[in-house]
VOTI-316882 format. One line per field, with one value per residue (C-alpha): x, z, y. Coordinates in nm, 2 decimals. Example, Ala and Ser with C-alpha at 12.3 -4.5 7.8 and 13.67 -1.06 7.14 Angstrom:
<voses>
xx: c(1.23, 1.37)
zz: c(0.78, 0.71)
yy: c(-0.45, -0.11)
</voses>
This chain:
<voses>
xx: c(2.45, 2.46, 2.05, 2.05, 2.04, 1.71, 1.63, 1.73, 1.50, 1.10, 0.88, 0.83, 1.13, 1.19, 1.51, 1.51, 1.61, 1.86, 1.99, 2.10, 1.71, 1.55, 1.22, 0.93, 0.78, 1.07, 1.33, 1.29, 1.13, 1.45, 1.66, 1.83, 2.17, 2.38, 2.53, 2.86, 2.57, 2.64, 2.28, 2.18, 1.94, 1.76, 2.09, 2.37, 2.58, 2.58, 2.99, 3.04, 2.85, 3.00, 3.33, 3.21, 3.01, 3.14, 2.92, 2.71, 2.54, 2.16, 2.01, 1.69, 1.51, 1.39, 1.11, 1.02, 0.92, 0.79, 0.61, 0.42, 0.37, 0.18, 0.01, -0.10, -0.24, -0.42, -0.59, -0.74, -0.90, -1.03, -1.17, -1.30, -1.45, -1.64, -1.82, -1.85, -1.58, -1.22, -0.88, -0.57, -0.28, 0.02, 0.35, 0.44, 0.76, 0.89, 0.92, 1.24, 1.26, 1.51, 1.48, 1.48, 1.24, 1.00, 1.04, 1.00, 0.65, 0.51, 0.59, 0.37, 0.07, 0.11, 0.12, 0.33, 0.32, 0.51, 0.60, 0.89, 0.98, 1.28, 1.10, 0.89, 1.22, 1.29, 1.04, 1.00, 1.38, 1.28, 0.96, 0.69, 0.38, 0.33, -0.02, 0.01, 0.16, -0.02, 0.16, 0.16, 0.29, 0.20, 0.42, 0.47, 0.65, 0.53, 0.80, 0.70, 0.31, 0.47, 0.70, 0.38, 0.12, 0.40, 0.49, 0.13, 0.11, -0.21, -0.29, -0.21, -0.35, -0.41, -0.33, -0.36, -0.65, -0.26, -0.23, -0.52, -0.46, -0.14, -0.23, -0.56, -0.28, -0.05, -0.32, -0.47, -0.12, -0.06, -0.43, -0.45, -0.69, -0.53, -0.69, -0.64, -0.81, -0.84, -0.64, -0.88, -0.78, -1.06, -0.96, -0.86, -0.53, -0.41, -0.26, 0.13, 0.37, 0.30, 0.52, 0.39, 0.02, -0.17, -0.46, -0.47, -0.69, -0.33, -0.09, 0.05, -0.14, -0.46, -0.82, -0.97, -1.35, -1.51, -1.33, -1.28, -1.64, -1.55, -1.19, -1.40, -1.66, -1.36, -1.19, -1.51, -1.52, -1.23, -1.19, -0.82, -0.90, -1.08, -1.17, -1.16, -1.22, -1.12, -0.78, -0.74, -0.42, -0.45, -0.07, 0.21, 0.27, -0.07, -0.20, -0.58, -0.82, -1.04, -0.90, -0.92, -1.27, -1.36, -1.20, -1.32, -1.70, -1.61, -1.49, -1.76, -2.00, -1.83, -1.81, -2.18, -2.22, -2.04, -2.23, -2.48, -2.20, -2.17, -1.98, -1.69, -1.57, -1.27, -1.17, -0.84, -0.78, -0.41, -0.14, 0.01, -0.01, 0.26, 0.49, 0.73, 1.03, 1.06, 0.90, 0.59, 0.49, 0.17, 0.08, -0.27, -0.25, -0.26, -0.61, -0.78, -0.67, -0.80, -1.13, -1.20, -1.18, -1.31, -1.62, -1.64, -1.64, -1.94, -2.13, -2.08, -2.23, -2.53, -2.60, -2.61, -2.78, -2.49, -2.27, -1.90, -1.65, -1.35, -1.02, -0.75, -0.47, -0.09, 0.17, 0.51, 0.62, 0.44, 0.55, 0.94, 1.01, 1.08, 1.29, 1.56, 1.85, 2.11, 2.48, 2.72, 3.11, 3.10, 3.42, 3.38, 3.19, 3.22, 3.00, 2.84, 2.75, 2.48, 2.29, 2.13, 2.43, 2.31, 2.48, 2.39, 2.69, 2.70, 2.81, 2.93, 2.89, 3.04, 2.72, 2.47, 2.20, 2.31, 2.17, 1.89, 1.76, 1.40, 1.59, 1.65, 1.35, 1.11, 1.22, 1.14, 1.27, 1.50, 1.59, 1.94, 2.14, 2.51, 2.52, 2.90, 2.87, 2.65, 2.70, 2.79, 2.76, 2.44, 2.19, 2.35, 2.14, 2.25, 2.27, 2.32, 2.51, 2.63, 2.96, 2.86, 2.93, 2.56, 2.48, 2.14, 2.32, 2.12, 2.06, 1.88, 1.78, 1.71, 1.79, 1.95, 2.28, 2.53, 2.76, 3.08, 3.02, 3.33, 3.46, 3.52, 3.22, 2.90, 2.57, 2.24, 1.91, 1.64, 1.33, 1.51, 1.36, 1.15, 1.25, 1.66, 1.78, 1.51, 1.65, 1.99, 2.22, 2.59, 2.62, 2.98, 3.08, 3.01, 2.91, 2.60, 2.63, 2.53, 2.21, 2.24, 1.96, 1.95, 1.82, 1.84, 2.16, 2.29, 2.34, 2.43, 2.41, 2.11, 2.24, 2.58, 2.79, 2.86, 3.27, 3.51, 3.57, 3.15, 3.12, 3.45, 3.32, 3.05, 3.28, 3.37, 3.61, 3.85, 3.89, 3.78, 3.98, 4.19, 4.00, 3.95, 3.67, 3.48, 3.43, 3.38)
zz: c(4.79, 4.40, 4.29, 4.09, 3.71, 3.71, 3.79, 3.41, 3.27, 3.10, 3.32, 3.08, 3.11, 3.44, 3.55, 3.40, 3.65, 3.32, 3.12, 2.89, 2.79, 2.47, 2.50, 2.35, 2.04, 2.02, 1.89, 1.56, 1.71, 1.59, 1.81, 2.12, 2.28, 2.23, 2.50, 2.52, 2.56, 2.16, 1.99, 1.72, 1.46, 1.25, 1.35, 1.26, 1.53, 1.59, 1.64, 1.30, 1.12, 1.21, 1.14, 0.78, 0.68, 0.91, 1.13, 1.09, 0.99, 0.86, 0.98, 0.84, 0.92, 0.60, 0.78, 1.00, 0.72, 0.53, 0.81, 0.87, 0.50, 0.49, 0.85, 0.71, 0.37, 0.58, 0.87, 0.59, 0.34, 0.63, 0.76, 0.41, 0.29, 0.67, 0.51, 0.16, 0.00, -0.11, 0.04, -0.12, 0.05, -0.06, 0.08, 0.14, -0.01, 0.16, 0.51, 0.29, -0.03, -0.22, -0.53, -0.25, -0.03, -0.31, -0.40, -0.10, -0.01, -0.35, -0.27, 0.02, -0.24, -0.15, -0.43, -0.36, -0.33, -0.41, -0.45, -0.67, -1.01, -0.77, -0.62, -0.91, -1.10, -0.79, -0.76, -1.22, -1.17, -0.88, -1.14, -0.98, -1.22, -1.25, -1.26, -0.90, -0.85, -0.67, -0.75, -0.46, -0.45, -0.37, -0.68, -0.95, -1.23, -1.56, -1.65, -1.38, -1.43, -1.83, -1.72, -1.46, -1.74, -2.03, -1.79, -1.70, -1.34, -1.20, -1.01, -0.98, -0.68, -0.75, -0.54, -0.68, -0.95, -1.17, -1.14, -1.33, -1.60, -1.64, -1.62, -1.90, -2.11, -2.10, -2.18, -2.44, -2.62, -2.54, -2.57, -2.22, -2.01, -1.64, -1.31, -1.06, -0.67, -0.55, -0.24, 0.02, 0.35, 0.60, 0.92, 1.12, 1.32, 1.50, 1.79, 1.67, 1.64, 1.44, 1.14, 1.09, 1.10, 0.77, 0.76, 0.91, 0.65, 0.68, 0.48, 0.14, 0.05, -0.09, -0.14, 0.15, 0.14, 0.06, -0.25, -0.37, -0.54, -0.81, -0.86, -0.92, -1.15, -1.35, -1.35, -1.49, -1.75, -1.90, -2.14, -2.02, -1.66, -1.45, -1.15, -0.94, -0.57, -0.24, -0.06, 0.30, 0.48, 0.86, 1.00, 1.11, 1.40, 1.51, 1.75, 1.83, 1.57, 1.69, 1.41, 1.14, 1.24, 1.24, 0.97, 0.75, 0.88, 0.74, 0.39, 0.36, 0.33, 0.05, -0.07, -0.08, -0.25, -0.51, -0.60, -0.77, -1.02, -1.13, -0.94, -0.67, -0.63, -0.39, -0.06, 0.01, 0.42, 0.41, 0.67, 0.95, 1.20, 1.45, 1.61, 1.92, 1.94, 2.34, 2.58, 2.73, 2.31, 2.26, 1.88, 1.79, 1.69, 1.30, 1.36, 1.51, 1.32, 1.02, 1.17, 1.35, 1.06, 0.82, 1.07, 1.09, 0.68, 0.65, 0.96, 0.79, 0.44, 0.60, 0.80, 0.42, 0.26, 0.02, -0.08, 0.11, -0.15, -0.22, 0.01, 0.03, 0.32, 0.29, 0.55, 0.59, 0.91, 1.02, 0.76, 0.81, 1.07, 1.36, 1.10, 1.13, 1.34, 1.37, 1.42, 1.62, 1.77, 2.04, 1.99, 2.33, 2.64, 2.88, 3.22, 3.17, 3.48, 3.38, 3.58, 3.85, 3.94, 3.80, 3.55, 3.23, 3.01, 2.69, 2.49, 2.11, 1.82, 1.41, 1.29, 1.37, 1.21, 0.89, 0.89, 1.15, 1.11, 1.33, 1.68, 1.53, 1.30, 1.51, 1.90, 1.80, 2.10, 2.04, 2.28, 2.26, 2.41, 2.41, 2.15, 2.18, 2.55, 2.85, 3.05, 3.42, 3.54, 3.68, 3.46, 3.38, 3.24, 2.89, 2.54, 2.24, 1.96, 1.64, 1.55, 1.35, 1.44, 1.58, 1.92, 1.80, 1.69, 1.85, 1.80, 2.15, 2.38, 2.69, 2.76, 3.05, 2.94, 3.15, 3.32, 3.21, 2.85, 2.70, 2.34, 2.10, 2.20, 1.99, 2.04, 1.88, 1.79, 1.72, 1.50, 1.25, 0.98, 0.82, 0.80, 0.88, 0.56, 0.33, 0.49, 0.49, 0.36, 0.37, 0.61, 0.69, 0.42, 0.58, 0.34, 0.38, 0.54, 0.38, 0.42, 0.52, 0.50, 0.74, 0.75, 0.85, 1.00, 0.66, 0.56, 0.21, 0.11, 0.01, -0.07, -0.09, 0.16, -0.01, 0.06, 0.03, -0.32, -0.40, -0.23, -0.43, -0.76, -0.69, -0.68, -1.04, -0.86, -0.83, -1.24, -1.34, -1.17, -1.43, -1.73, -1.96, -1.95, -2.18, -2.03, -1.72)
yy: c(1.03, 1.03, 0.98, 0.60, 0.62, 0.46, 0.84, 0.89, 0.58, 0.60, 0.46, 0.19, 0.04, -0.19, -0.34, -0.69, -0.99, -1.07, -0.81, -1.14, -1.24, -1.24, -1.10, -1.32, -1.07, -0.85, -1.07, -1.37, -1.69, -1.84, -1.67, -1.84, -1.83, -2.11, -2.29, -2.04, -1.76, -1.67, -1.53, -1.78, -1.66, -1.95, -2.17, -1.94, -1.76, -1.39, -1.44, -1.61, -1.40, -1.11, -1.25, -1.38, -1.06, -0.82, -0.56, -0.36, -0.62, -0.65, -1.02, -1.14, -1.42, -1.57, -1.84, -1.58, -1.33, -1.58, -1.70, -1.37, -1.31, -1.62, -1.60, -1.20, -1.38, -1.68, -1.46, -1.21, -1.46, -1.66, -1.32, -1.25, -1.55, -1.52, -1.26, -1.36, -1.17, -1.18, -1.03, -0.93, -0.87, -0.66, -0.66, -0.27, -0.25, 0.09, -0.12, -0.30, -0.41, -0.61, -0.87, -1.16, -1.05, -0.91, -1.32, -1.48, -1.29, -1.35, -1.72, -1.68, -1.53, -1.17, -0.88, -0.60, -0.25, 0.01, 0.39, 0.49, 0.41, 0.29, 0.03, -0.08, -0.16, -0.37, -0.58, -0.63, -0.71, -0.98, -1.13, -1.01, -1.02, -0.63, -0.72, -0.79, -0.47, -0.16, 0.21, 0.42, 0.81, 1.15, 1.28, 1.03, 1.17, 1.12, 0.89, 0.69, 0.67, 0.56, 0.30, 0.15, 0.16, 0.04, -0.23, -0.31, -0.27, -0.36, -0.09, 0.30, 0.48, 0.81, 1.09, 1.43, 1.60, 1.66, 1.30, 1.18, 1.43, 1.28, 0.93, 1.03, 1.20, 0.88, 0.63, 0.84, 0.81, 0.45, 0.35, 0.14, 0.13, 0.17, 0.03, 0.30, 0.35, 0.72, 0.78, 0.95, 1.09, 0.95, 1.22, 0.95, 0.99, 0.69, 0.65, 0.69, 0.97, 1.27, 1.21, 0.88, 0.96, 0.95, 1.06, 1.41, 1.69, 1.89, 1.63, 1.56, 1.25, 1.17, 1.39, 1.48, 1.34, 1.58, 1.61, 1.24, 1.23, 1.52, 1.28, 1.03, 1.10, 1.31, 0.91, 0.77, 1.01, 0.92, 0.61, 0.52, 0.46, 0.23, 0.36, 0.02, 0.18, 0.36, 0.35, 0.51, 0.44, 0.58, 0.55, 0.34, 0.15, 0.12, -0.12, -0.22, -0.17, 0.14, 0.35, 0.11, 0.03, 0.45, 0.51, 0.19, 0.39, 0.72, 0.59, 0.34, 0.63, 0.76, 0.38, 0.38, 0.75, 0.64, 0.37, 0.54, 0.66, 0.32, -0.02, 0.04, -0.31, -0.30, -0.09, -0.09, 0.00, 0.03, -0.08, 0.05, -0.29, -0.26, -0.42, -0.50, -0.30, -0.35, -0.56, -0.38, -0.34, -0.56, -0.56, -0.74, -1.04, -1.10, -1.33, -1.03, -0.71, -0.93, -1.10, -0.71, -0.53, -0.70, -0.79, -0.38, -0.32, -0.59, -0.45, -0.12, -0.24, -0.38, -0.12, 0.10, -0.18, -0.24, -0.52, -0.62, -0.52, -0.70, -0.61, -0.54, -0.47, -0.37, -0.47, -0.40, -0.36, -0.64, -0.91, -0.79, -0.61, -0.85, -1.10, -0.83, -0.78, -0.59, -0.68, -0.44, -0.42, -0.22, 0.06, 0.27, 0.25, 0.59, 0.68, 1.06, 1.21, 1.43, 1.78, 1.56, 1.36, 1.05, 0.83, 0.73, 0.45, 0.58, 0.25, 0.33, 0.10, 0.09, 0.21, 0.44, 0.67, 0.58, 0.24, 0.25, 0.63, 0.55, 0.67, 1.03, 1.07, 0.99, 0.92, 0.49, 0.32, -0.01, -0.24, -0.39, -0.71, -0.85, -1.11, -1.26, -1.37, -1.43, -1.08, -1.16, -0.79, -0.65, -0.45, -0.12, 0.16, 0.23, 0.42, 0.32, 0.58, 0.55, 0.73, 0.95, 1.35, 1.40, 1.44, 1.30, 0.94, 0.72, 0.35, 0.30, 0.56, 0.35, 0.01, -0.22, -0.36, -0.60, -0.40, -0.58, -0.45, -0.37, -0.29, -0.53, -0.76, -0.81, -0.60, -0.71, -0.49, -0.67, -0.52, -0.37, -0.53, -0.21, 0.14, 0.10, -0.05, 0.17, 0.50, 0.44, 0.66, 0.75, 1.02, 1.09, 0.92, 0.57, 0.29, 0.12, -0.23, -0.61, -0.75, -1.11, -1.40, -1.70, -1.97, -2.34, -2.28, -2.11, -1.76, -1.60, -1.22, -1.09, -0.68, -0.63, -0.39, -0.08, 0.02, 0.32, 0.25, 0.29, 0.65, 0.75, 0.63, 0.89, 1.20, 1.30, 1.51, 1.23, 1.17, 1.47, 1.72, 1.82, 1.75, 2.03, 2.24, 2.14, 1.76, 1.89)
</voses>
């Protein structure tokens, strides 16, 4: 007798009594099935939209962003004014940014945050005030610490003892004066995987503590900069607030330090809030990360004796990372009978690691459901790959999928909101696919599909093969 394949599945993941359910948390709180079974997100059908736009195909959610943005903005000034200070919030712009998006969070009175001359150009292009803009980086150029101060960005956080000098040097020719915080690395290492963990002493970003007060006293030396406060960012994906609360504790003692240097009005703690990709995930609530943390800043300050600064907090994930979706056509579908004898369906889609590159980076799990149709076969364990020529070309490692799958119908992964579209890419030569808004039962591009025509324009081959040597 052949073991079962739930021999090849996580503990974590059970056998759902529907392999057709949308799990509460995971999935938009738009999102239903119709009564033909067809996935609706914010009114539009999964089946239409793939015919309109077709897949892959990048679905957000417009309310529900929106809807966090402003739920993210509410919970942190209420939590603030409790304890007589203020809360900004910036919208982390890595998790995905596009002129849209950058809009629609402003709307909801968030700043956002960036951390390439890439992504400031983004978000000047969309109209945010760069005044509301804070400059992240571990290796701005000096074109791009130019173009932020030129362009007046209201905040540079500086990484690096190089990176002052070059911000001093830039100012002293332009004759601003820029705000900047100092990046600090607080030794906290949150509960998330390695490559996404922050604030380790061994990483690329920020001055260890020890070190921040010489940064600091060289920033208030200098008449172009404003030294404006602390920023410590502990991770991604985080849930509970243990390490935010530790970590706030170490950097608050540097906080106070400093104050005898002269004022330190704002602490920036960073993002890293998670979210559901499956259904045992169980993020925080937005109402307690804020009221939590910002309870543990002010409990810190009295115990020191010192004032609450002003916050702030930067979100990504957690404003737009559940608003996305992703839109598949299943191509292939084949049974691998692997060492043990069990069986694992290996079901192939049109896309792959090149939009949605979490799977292969860093082992994220994904779950997955038909999206065309109500699935009348039992729950069949099943992968999720891409097609491109990687054995590591996974979309969804683990997930229970009806067993009457077959190619041709619709698969949909929800969560993909942050981190697919920003690390894109073309490999294999495939183009990147359209980012589509919905909402109120419409939808309407928001990025445009790249297609064959694009990645050729790139090759100067094609033109330029027999120019002369010379224009070459």
């Amino acid at each position: 007798m052949l073991p079962p394949a739930d021999s090849l599945a996580p503990e974590w993941l059970v056998v759902p009594e529907d392999a057709n359910d949308l799990a509460s948390g995971v999935w938009p709180a738009s999102a239903v099935r119709d009564a033909d079974g067809v996935l609706e997100i914010a009114g539009v059908s999964a089946a239409d939209l793939a015919r309109t736009y077709g897949t892959p195909l990048l679905v957000l959610d417009e309310d529900e962003v929106r809807g966090r943005a402003r739920a993210f903005r509410t919970a942190f000034d209420q939590a603030a004014s409790d304890h007589g200070t203020t809360a900004q919030v910036y919208y982390a712009g890595k998790a995905f940014l596009s002129t849209t998006v950058a809009r629609w969070v402003v709307d909801e009175g968030l700043r956002v945050d960036v951390c390439t001359g890439g992504e400031l150009e983004v978000a000047l292009a969309a109209g945010v005030s760069p005044e509301s803009l804070g400059f992240h980086g571990n290796n701005k150029s000096t074109a791009e610490l130019e173009r932020a101060v030129i362009a007046g960005v209201g905040t540079i956080i500086v990484d690096s003892a190089i990176e002052i000098e070059r911000l001093a040097a830039i100012t002293a020719r332009t004759g601003a004066v820029q705000r900047v915080l100092v990046r600090v690395i607080s030794g906290v290492h949150a509960e998330t995987h390695e490559f996404l963990a922050t604030a380790h002493e061994d990483q690329k970003f920020g001055f260890p503590l020890a070190e921040a007060e010489v940064a600091v006293a060289r920033i208030r030396e200098l008449p172009g900069l404003d030294f404006a406060g602390l920023h410590c960012h502990i991770g991604s994906q985080i849930f509970g607030v243990a390490g935010f609360r530790e970590s706030a504790s170490r950097v608050l003692e540097l906080h106070a330090a400093l104050l005898d240097g002269g004022p330190v009005p704002l602490l920036n703690l960073g993002g890293g809030f998670g979210i559901a990709y499956t259904r045992v995930d169980d993020p925080t609530p937005i109402e307690v990360l804020a009221g939590e943390i910002v309870s543990a800043v002010a409990e810190g300050c009295a115990a020191r004796g010192i004032p609450v600064p002003a916050l702030s907090f930067e979100p990504g994930r957690a404003i737009v990372g559940t608003a996305g979706v992703t839109l598949y056509e299943v191509g292939t579908t084949k049974d691998v009978t692997v060492e043990s004898g069990a069986v694992r369906r290996y079901v192939s889609v049109d896309g792959g690691m090149s939009d949605n590159a979490r799977t292969a980076l860093y082992g994220a799990q994904f779950s997955a459901r038909l999206a065309s149709r109500i699935g009348v076969g039992e729950p069949q364990l099943s992968r999720v790959v891409g097609k491109h020529c990687e054995s590591g070309d996974i979309v969804v490692d683990h997930e229970y999928l009806p067993a009457d799958l077959v190619p041709g119908d619709l698969l949909a992964v929800p969560a993909t909101g942050a981190y697919c579209a920003s690390l894109a890419s073309n490999y294999n030569h495939v183009p990147r696919p359209p980012i589509v808004a919905v909402r109120d039962g419409r939808s309407r591009i928001i990025v445009r599909g790249e297609t064959i025509d694009d990645l050729l324009a790139r090759d100067a081959g094609i033109d330029g093969a027999h120019a002369p040597e010379g224009d070459r």
